[in-house]
One Martini backbone bead per residue (centre of mass of N, CA, C, O) as a GRO file, in nm:
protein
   77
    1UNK     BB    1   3.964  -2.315   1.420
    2UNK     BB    2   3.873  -2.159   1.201
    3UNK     BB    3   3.782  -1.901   1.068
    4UNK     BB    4   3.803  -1.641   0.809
    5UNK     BB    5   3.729  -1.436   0.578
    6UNK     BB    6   3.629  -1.682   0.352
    7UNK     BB    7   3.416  -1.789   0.560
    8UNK     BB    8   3.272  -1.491   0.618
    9UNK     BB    9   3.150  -1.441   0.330
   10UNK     BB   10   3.023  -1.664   0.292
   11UNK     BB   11   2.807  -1.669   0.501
   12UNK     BB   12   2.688  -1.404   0.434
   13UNK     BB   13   2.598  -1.511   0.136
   14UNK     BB   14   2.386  -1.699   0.266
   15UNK     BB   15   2.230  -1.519   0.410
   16UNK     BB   16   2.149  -1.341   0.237
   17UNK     BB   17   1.993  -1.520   0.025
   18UNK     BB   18   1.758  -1.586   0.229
   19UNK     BB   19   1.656  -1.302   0.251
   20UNK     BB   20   1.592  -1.252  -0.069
   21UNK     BB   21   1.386  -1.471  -0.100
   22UNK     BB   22   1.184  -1.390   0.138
   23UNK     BB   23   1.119  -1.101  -0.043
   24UNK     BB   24   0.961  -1.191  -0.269
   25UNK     BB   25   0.845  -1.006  -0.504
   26UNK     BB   26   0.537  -0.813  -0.499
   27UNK     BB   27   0.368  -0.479  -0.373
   28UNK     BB   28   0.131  -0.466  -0.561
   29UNK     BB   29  -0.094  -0.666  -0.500
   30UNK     BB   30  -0.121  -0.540  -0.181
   31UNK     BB   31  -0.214  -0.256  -0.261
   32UNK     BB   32  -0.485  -0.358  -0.447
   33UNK     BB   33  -0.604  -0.469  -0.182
   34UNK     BB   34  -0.631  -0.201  -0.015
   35UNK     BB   35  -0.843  -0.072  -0.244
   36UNK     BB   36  -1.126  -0.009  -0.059
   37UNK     BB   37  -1.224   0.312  -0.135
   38UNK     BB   38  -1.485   0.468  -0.305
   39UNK     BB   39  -1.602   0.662  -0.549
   40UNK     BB   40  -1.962   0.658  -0.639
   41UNK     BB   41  -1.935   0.841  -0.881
   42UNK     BB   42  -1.594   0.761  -1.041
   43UNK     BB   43  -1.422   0.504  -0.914
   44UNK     BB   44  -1.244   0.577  -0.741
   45UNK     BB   45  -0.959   0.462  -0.544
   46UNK     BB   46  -0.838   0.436  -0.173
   47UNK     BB   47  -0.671   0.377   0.037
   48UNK     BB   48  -0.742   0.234   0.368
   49UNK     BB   49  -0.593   0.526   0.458
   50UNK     BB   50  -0.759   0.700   0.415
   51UNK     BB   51  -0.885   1.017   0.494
   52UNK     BB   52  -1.111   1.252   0.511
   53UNK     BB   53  -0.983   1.465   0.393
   54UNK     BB   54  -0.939   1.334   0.120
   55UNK     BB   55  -1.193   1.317   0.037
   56UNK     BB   56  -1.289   1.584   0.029
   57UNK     BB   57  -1.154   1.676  -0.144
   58UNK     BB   58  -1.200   1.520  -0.408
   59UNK     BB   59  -1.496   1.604  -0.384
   60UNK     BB   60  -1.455   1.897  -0.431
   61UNK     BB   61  -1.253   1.860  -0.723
   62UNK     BB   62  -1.461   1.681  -0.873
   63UNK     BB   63  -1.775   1.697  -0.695
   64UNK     BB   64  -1.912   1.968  -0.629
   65UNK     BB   65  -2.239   1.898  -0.683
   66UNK     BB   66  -2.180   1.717  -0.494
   67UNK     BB   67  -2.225   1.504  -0.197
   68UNK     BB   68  -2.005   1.331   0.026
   69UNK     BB   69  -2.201   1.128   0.090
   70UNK     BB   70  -2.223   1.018  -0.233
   71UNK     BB   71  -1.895   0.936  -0.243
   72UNK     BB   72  -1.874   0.854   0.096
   73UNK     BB   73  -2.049   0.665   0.290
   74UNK     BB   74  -1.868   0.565   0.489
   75UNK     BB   75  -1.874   0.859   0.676
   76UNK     BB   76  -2.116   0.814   0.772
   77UNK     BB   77  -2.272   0.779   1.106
   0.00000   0.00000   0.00000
């Protein structure tokens, strides 16, 4: 008949390993792989979710004397 709380315990910690192997590594290499958006003035990258309001800014505070699509040809439509 046998689970006990020290067989139940054990179970957790054999599950959690499997969990924990299972999200190795880091974040950082597929953020690197989004920043698909760049600045054609200053090569500044943008990750591929940014809008375009942000663009604008970006625009207007780095290149005030460029025009916005001159930094960011992709708004163009």
């Amino acid at each position: 008949m046998g689970g006990g709380n020290g067989q139940k315990a054990k179970m957790a910690r054999e599950k959690n390993l499997e969990k924990s192997k299972a999200a190795k590594g880091s974040q950082l290499e597929t953020n690197k792989k989004a920043m698909s958006i760049q600045c054609k003035v200053c090569m500044q990258t943008f990750i591929c979710t940014t809008s375009e309001t942000k663009c604008k800014e970006h625009a207007e505070a780095k290149h005030p004397k460029a025009e916005l699509y001159a930094c960011f040809p992709h708004l163009k439509k």
